[in-house]
Structure formats: structure tokens, C-alpha cells
N, C-alpha and C positions, 0 to 999 in steps of 0.2 A: 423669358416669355411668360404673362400671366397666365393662369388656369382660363382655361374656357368652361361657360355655364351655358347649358343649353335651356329657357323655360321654355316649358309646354303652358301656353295663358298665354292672357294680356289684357286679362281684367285689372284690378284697382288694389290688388294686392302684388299680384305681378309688376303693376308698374309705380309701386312704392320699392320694390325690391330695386329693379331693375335703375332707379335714379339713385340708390344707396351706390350700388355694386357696379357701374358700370365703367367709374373711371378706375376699378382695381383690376377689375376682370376683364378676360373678352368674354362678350355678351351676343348670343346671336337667343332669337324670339321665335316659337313656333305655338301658331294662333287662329282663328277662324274667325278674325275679323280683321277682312283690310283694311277699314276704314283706322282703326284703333292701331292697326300695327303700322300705317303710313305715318301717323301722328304723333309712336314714339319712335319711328327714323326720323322725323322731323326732327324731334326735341332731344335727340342724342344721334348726331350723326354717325358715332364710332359704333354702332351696332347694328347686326343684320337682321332683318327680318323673314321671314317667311310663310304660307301661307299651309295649315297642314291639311296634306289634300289625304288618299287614302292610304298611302303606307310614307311610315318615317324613320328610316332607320335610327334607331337611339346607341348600335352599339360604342362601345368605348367612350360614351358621350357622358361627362356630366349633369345630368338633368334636375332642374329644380319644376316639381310639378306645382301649378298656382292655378285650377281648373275649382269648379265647385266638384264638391265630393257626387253628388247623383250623376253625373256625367262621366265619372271614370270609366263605367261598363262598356257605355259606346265607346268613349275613348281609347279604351286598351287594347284595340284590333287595329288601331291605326297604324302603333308605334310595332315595328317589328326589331327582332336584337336581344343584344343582353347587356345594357348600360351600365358603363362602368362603378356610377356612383348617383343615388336615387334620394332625393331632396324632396320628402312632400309638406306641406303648408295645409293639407288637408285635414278640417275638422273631422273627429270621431271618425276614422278611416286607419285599421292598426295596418302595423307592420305587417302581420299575416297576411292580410288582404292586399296592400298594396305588391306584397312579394307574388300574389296568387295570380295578379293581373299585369304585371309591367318586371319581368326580369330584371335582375340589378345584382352585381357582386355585392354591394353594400348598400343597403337601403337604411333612411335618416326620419324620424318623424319629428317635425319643428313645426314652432309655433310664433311665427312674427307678427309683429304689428305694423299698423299704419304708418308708427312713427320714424318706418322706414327711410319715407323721405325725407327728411332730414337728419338724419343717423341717427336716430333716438328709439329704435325698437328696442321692447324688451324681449329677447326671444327665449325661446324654452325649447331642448331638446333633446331626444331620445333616441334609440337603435343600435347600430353595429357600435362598436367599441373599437373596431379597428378604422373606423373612418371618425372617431371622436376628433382625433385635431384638426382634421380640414374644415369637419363640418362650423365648430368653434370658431376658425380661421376665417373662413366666407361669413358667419353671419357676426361676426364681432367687426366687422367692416362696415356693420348697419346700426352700431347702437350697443349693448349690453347680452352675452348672454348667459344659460344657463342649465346646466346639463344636468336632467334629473335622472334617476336611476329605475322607472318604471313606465310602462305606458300609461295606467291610471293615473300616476302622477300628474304625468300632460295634459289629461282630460281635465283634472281639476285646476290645472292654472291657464288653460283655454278661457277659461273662465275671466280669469283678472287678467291676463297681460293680452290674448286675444281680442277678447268683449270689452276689457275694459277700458279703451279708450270711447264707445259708447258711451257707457256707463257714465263716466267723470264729463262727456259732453252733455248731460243731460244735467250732471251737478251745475257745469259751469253756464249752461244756458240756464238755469234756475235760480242763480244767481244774480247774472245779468237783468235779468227779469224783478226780481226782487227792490234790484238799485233803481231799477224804471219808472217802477211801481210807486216807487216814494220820493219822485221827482229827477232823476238821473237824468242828464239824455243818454240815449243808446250808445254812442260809439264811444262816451266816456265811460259805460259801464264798461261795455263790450272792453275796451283797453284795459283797465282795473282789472278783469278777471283775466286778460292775457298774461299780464304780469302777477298776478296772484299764483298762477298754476307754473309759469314759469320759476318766480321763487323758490317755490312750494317743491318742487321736483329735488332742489340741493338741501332743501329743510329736512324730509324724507329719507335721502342719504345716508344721513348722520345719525339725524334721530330718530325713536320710536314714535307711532302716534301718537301715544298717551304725555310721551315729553311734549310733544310741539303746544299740544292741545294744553297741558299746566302752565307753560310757558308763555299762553297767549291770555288762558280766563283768571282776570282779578276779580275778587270778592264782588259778588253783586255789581259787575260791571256788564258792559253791552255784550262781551263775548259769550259770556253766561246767562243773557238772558235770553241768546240768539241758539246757543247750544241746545237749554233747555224744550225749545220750541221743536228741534230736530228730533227730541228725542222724545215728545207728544206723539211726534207722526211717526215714529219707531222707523226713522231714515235708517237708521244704524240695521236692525232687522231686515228693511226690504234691500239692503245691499248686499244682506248676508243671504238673501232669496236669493236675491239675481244670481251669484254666482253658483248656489246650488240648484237651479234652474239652469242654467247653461251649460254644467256639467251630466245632468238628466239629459240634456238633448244631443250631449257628444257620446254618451254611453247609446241613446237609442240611434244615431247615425251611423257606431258601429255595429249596431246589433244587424241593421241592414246592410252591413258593406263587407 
């Protein structure tokens, strides 16, 4: 018999998890939206739903929390118990705090992505040590993971493997746009850059940046003269903002939580 997961959610990260993991696990959903929670009994009949009204017992229950982080506080009066094993998704919310507010023999801090729905998350995670290989076990069912060895650590690749599927949607719409700009039509860009980022994911893999990037610019050719352009607008700098900007605001989420 598979593990059962219990989430607490049933927002847009819960329900990228919940289409990774549903056909390995049992899966039941506890949520305060029925409309949202009819619609993923809908689209995966193997799994329960429920709606969480004022107390929910969590004990002995696997629980993966997918709530936004401001809402824990209300949240944590609901759930009464002491859960077996505690999965949170929660940005800038540490261990300590999650343990202060939702009892757990073993509490996990992870960090998936979107790319859940289609097993392609990169996930990152943190905590007890003695629930390392489950933890590993559940989310390498989603895609890639990665067990870092501190909770700052987490904060800092919240950053990239969290945000950054944002991030690279604003590269690939920016490119899209580019092709448009100078005759494209849209869905043959829009295609071009589905398959560029596709490629690009096994080129990555293998090689470093700085290979792919040698690999691709010939002497005073167009890849170089389109680099050069990126690196006017110091792209290379605002990407190295953004992640350290995203990390400022997991470190100030904890400072409140």
C-alpha cells in the first residue's frame, strides 16, 4: 500500500504537486475552497477531498502544508495533533516556526516548483535528517531533488529554483517578443522559444554556462553581437538582483514568522 499525503491547500502549487504525486501516492486534500477542491476531484478521481472546517486532526498523518506563509497563524488552531511527518512549501517560514505552530515528529522545509506538473521540479530541501529519505523519495516523484545542508541555504535557492521559473518566463516572453518585433508571427515565435528552453534544460545538464555560451558565439557573428547587446543592459546584473532580492524578502518573511 502507497504512503498517504495529506495537503493542507489547494492553491497552484498544491495542485502542481498533487498531479506529480497522485498516481504514486494516496492523496487526500484539505482546503477552504470548494470550488477548487471539486475541480481537482474532478480531474483526478483517485483522490479525496475535504473542506477544512474548524478542527482537523493531523495526527499520524503525513502532511505536505501548500498554504501562503501569512495565513499559517490562522491556520494553526485549525489543525489539532501531532503529525506524523511535516512537509512545508512555505517561503521564508523556518523550521522553528513551523515546529512552534503545527506539531510534527519530523518536520521538512522544501522548496518545489511549478514544474511539478509535469515531473520537472527542481526541488530543494531541508530538516530532520531522519526523514531525509522519504522526504527525497516523495519529491523525486516530481522531477529532481536536492538536499541542502542549512536553512539559509534554502533561502538562497528559493531564489532560482522557486522564482525562478518567473524569471526565465520573462526571458522567454522577451524573446518571443524580440522575434515579433522583426517580423515573426507570434506562435512561430512563441514555438521557437518552447523548443529553445526545452533543448536548453539537456544543454545545461551537461555543460557549464560559459561552455554552451563558447559553443554557440563565432567571431563577430550574430550570437555575439546579440550577447553584446545583453550585456549593455547589464541582463547578466539584474538576474543576479533578482535572486538577491528574493532572498531579502525570504529572510524578511522569516523575520515575521
Amino acid at each position: 500500500m502507497s504512503m498517504k499525503l495529506t495537503f493542507i491547500g489547494n492553491g497552484s502549487m498544491a495542485t502542481a504537486l498533487i498531479k506529480g504525486l497522485y498516481q504514486s501516492y494516496e492523496i487526500e486534500v484539505i482546503g477552504r475552497n470548494t470550488k477548487t477542491l471539486n475541480t481537482l476531484q474532478e480531474a483526478m478521481p483517485t483522490i479525496s477531498t475535504k473542506l477544512l472546517e474548524d478542527s482537523f486532526d493531523i495526527t499520524g498523518r503525513n502532511i505536505i502544508l501548500c498554504v501562503k506563509p501569512y495565513s499559517l497563524p490562522s491556520l494553526a488552531p485549525k489543525l489539532i495533533g501531532t503529525a506524523k511527518s511535516l512537509y512545508s512549501v512555505l517561503a521564508g517560514t523556518s523550521l522553528e516556526s513551523l515546529q512552534a505552530y503545527i506539531p510534527a515528529k519530523h518536520t521538512i522545509r522544501t522548496m518545489p516548483n511549478l514544474g511539478a506538473t509535469y515531473l520537472k521540479s527542481m526541488t530543494t530541501l531541508v530538516g530532520d535528517e531522519r526523514l531525509k529519505e522519504d522526504a527525497l523519495a516523495i519529491f523525486d516523484a516530481i522531477g529532481t531533488t536536492l538536499w541542502l545542508s542549512s536553512e539559509n541555504e534554502l533561502d538562497i535557492a528559493t531564489g532560482v529554483a522557486g522564482s525562478g521559473p518567473a524569471f526565465l518566463a520573462l526571458v522567454a516572453e522577451g524573446l518571443a517578443d524580440g522575434a515579433v518585433q522583426q517580423g515573426l508571427k507570434r506562435a512561430d515565435a512563441q514555438q521557437l522559444v518552447a523548443g529553445l528552453f526545452d533543448g536548453f534544460g539537456s544543454l545545461i545538464a551537461h555543460d557549464t554556462p560559459a561552455q554552451i555560451k563558447d559553443g554557440v558565439m563565432s567571431p563577430a557573428g550574430t550570437t555575439a553581437a546579440g550577447y553584446a547587446a545583453l550585456e549593455r543592459h547589464s541582463v547578466r546584473y539584474a538576474m543576479m538582483e533578482a535572486i538577491g532580492d528574493a532572498y531579502s524578502k525570504a529572510l524578511e518573511l522569516k523575520s515575521k514568522n
